[in-house]
Structure formats: structure tokens, C-alpha cells
N, C-alpha and C positions, 0 to 999 in steps of 0.2 A: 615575344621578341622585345615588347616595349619596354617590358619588366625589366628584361635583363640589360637591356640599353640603362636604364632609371638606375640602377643599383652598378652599376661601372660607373656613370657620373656623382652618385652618394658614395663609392669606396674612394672614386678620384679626390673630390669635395672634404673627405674626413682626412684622405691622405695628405693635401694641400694644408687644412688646418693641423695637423701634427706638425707639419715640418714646419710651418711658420710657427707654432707657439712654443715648440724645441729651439727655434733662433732664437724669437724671444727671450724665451729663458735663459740663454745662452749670454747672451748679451747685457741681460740682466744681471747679471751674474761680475762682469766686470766693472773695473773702476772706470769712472771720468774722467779722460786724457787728463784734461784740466785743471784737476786736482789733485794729481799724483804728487805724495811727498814724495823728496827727493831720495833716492835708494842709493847706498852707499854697502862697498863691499867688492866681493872679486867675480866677475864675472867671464866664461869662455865666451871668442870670437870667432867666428869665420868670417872673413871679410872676403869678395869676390870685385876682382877691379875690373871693369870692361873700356878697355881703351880704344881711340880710334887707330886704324891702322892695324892693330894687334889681333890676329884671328881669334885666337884663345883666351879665356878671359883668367885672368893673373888672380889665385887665390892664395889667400894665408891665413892660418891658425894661429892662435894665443889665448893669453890671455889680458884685463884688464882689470886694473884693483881700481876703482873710482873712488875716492875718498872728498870730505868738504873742502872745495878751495883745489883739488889738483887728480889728477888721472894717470896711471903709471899703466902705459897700454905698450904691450910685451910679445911682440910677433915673434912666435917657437917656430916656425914652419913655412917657409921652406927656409928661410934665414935666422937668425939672430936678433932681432932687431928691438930695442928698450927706447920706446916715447915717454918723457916725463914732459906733462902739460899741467902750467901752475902760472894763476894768474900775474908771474913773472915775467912769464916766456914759456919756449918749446925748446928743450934738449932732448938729442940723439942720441944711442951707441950703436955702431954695426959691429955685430960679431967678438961682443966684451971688451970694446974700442973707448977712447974715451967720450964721455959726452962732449956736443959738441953743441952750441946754442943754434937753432933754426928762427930762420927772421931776425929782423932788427930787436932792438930792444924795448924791453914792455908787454903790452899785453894787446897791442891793437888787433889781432886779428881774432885773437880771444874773445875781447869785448863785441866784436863786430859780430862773430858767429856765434856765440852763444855756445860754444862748442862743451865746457864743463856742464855747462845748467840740460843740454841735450843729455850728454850720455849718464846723467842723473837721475833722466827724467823728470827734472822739473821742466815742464812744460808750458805752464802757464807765464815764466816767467821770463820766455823769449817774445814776446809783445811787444817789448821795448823796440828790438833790430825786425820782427817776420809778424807779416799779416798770417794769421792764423785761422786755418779752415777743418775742426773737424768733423772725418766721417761716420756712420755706425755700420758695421754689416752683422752677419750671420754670428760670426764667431771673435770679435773683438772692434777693435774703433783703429781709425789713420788719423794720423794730424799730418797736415800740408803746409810747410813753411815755407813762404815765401820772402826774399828780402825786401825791406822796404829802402833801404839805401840804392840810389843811382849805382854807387861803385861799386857791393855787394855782388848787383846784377848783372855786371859786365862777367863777373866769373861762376855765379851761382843761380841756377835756373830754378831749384826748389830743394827743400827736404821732406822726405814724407818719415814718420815715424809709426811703426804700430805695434801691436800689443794688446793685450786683455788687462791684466795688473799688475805689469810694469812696460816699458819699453821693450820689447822685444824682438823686433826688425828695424831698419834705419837702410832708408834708399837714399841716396846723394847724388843730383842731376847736375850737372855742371854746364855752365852756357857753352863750350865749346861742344858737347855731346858726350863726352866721356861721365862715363857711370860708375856707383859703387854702392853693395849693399853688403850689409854689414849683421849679422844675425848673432844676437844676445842670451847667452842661458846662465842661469845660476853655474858658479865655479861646480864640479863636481856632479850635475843631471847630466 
């Protein structure tokens, strides 16, 4: 009986160390949030909005070409809808409409969010605007952005970003409680 007590805690023991040196590996495997060059190219979205008030939470497909310097992020589903984001400003079209500029003029809310150098994945070089925290687990790494501007923080509670070897998911907490997460794959997987 002791035996076979001994040899269920040696298979438990061998089983523990596979799956820890499988994470390992795993993890080993990916890049440093931190040092991700910037990836440029066209990428499919699902974006999932979870509002207050709203039972259901509000999802949309597309896609997004990111390019140096600007973002043409292209909602196919359930609407129409062409975001061009360029350290100009933000223009709209609903439904093949014409653009229409979002915000004042400039780039301040660009500059403030980081928002081209995120969907880039350059990461490191949101320091400037977010204390940067990241994590490791099993099967890739989070970065946790936080703003460090007062005014930032009145509308933005954090952003987590994750991924293996590029950006891959992107959560968006907003101080009022309303959420958004946003899931990245190469145009075409």
C-alpha cells in the first residue's frame, strides 16, 4: 500500500514537472513585450464593446491595415464603418459617407494615448504617457498600461495588452467601467 501511495506522488511529481517545463518552454519561446519591433501590415479584428446599461455586449469585425505614422481601421460588420488615424487627427465615414474629422484639431489625444505606437506594438515606447507593468504566464506575456497623466485617468483606468510574438489581444478599461477588447490576427489566418 505504501508503494503504491510512493509511486502516485513520483507520477504526480513527474506530471507537475512536465507541465511546468512545457510552460517554460512555451514562454521561452516568445518575444519581450518590450522589445517588440513595431509590426506593420493588415491585420483582422474582433472588437467586443461591453457597455454600461447595455445587456449585451456590442461586437464588430474588420479589418485594420497599420502602417508607419497612421492606422486605417475598417469595421465590415455589422456596419460600414472606415477609421483613418494619422498623427494629424481622426477621420470617419459611416456607410461610404464622407469623412468627417473626429476631435479638435491635431493629434492630442494621439499623442496622449499612444494609440498608433499600441496597435503597432511598439511597446516600449508608451513610457513616455503609461507606467508599464509586465507579466509572464504559461503561454505568453500582458503588458498593463496605466496612465500617468491626472487627465488621462479621469477617462482611462488601464490597458492590458497580450500576446506571444506580437500583440495579440488588447483589453481597454475605461474609468467610467465600460470595457473593450479587441483580438488581433494576421489579415487572412
Amino acid at each position: 500500500m505504501a508503494g503504491a501511495a510512493n509511486l502516485a506522488r513520483q507520477a504526480r511529481a513527474l506530471l507537475a514537472a512536465c507541465i511546468l517545463s512545457f510552460s517554460g518552454a512555451a514562454y521561452a519561446q516568445c518575444a519581450d513585450p518590450l522589445a517588440l519591433e513595431p509590426e506593420f501590415g493588415a491585420f483582422a479584428f474582433t472588437q467586443t464593446r461591453h457597455l454600461s446599461g447595455v445587456r449585451a455586449p456590442l461586437v464588430s469585425r474588420g479589418q485594420a491595415i497599420v502602417a508607419q505614422g497612421s492606422v486605417d481601421w475598417r469595421v465590415t460588420s455589422p456596419l460600414d464603418i472606415r477609421t483613418q488615424i494619422t498623427a494629424s487627427g481622426i477621420t470617419q465615414s459611416i456607410e461610404g459617407g464622407a469623412p468627417q474629422r473626429l476631435g479638435g484639431q491635431g493629434d492630442a489625444f494621439l499623442a496622449s494615448a499612444g494609440l498608433l505606437q499600441l496597435l503597432s506594438g511598439d511597446l516600449a515606447s508608451l513610457a513616455n504617457h503609461y507606467n508599464i507593468a509586465p507579466t509572464r504566464g504559461p503561454s505568453g506575456w500582458r503588458v498593463r498600461l496605466t496612465p500617468k497623466s491626472e487627465t488621462a485617468a479621469r477617462f482611462l483606468s488601464y490597458i492590458e495588452a497580450g500576446g506571444c510574438e506580437r500583440v495579440a489581444h488588447v483589453e481597454v478599461r475605461q474609468a467610467n467601467g465600460d470595457w473593450m477588447e479587441i483580438a488581433l490576427s494576421p489579415a487572412g489566418s
